[in-house]
C-alpha positions as CSV (number, residue, x, y, z in Angstrom):
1,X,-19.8,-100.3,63.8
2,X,-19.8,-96.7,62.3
3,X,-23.3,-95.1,62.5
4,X,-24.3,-94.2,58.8
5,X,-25.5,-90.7,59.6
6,X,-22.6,-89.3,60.9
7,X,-20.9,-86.5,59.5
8,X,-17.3,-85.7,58.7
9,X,-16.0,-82.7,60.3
10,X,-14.8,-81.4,57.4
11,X,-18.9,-81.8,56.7
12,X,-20.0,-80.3,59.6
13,X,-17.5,-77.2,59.0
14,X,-18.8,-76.5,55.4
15,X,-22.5,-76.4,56.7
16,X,-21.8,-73.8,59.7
17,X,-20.4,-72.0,57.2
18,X,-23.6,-72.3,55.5
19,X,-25.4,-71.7,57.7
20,X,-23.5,-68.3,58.8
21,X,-24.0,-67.0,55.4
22,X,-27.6,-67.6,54.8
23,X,-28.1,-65.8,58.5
24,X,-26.1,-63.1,57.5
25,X,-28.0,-62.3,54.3
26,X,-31.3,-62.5,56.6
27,X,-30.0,-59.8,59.2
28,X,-28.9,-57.8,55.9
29,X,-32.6,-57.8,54.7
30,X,-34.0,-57.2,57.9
31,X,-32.1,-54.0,58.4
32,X,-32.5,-52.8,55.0
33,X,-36.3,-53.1,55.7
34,X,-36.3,-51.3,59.1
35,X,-38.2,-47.1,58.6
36,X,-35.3,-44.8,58.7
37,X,-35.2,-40.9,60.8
38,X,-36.5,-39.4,57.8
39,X,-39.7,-41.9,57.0
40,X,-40.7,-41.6,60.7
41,X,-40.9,-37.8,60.9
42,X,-42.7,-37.5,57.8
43,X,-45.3,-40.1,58.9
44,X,-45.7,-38.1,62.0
45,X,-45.8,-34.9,60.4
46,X,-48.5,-36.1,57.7
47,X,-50.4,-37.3,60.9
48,X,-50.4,-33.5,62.5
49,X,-51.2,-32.2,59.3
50,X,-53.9,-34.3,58.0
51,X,-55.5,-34.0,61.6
52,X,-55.3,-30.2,61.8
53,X,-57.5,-30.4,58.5
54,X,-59.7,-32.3,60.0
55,X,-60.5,-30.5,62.7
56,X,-60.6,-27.4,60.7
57,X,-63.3,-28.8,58.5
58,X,-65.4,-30.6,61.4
59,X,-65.2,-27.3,62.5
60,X,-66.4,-25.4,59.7
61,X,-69.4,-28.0,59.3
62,X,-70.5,-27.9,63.1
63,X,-70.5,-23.8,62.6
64,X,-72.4,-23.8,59.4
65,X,-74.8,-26.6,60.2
66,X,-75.7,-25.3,63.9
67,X,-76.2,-21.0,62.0
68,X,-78.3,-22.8,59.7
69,X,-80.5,-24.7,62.7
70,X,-80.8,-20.8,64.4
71,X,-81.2,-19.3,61.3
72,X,-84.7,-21.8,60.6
73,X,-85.5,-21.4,64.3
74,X,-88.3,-18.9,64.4
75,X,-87.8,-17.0,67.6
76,X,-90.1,-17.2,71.3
């Protein structure tokens, strides 16, 4: 008795091949959406950059606010 589910080879051959090409087009898109050399550096060098500034103006604030405080201070 033949089981009603079973599939030809010639079946079985056309979905693999399926099946290879959809997997190929998913690899394709994955690799297309990896960060090339050139994103990366300029990430990290917006990152040096945009702290540096920081730090120069938490520094200017932390100088003018603490002249200010000795400026108000009156003296012993």
């Amino acid at each position: 008795m033949p089981d009603e589910n079973a599939f030809t080879l010639r079946q079985v051959d056309q979905a693999r091949a399926d099946f290879a090409a959809v997997l190929d087009e998913l690899v394709k898109a994955l690799f297309a959406r990896l960060t090339t050399r050139r994103e990366v550096w300029r990430v990290a060098l917006m990152g040096v950059v945009g702290g540096a500034s920081l730090m120069q103006t938490l520094a200017f604030i932390f100088r003018s606010l603490s002249s200010a405080g000795h400026a108000a201070r009156p003296d012993r």
